[in-house]
N, C-alpha and C positions, 0 to 999 in steps of 0.2 A: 504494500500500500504506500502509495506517493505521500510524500508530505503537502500540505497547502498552505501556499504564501499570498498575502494579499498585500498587496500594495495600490499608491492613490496620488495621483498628481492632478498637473492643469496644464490649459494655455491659458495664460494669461495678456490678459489683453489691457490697454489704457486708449482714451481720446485724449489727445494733446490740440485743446483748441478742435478744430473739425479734423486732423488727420488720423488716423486710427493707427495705433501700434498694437504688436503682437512681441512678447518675452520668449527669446530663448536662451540657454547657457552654452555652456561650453564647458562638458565634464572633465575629471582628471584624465584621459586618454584624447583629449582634442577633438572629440566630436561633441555636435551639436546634436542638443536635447532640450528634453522638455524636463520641468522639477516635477520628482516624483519621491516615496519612499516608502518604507515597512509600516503597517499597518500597526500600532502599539495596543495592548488590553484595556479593552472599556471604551475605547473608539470609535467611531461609525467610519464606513469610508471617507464619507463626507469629512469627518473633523478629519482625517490621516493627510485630505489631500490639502487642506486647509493650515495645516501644520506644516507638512513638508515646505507648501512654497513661501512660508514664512520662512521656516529655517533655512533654505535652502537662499532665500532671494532679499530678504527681508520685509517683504510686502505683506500687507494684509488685502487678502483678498474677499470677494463675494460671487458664492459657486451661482450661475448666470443659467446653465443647462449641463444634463451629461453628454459627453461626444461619444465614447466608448468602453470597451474591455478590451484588451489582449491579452491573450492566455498562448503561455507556451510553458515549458516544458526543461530543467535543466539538471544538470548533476551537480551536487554539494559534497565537497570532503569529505563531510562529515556526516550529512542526514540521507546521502546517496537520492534519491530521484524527486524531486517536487515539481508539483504544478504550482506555477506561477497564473497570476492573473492581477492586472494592474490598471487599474481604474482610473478615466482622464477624464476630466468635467474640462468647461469653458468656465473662465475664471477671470470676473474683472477686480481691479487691483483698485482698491479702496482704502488705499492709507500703507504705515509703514515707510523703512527709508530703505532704498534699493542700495542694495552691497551683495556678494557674494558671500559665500559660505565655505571659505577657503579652504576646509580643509574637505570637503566634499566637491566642490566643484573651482575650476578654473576663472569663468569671468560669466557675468549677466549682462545681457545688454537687452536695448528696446529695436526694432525694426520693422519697416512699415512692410505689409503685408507679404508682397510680392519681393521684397528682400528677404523676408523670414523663409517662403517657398524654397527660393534659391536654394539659399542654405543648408535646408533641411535636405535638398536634395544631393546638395553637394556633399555634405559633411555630416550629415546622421544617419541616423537607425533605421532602414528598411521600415521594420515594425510602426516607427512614430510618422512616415508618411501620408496610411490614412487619417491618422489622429488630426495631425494639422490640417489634411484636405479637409475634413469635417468639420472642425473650431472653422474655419476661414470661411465655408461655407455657412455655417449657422451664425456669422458675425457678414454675409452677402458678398463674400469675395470670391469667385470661381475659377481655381488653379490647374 
């Protein structure tokens, strides 16, 4: 029997005046990502994802809709086989002061829509692909 890991992130998004920004990082391996992390006891997804892009970004966010699940599948040292599954809401950023989380991730920055696409195509996760089409789509952008 697989172990089950839940984890809970976001895209986070801001209006700066009418342009609209979308948050990505830049993890310890120099790919681009979205903040995510371990689900802690007595948590709902919802608070996990809410936690994470605080700690991770320093923002306070407001979960806006959910975009998805990705579940897969990896080997642990230690617990040998777990399913993973990792929950992404759209998440606008309500407060809080943007820094990174140094010792988990590399740098945070903000990027307008079609600069975040790029990027995610350039330099991330296969898996966070749909995620961002989704956020982008559910915030009227079509990539």
């Amino acid at each position: 029997m697989a172990r089950k890991e839940i984890s809970a992130g976001g895209v986070v998004f801001r209006h700066m005046g009418d342009e609209l920004q979308v948050q990505l990082i830049t993890d310890r391996y120099a790919r681009i990502s979205l903040p995510k992390g371990k689900m802690e006891p007595g948590e709902t997804v919802e608070q996990t994802a809410l936690r994470e892009i605080e700690e991770e970004t320093g923002l306070k966010g407001r979960i806006v809709a959910p975009v998805d699940i990705i579940k897969y599948t990896y080997h642990h040292a230690v617990h040998g086989k777990v399913d993973k599954e990792v929950h992404y809401y759209l998440v606008e950023a309500v407060g809080g002061k943007h820094r990174a989380q140094i010792e988990e991730i590399k740098a945070v920055a903000w990027y307008a829509p079609l600069e975040a696409w790029s990027r995610q195509q350039h330099q991330g996760y296969d898996n966070n692909d749909r995620i961002l089409q989704r956020a982008l789509r559910q915030l009227g952008i079509q990539v």
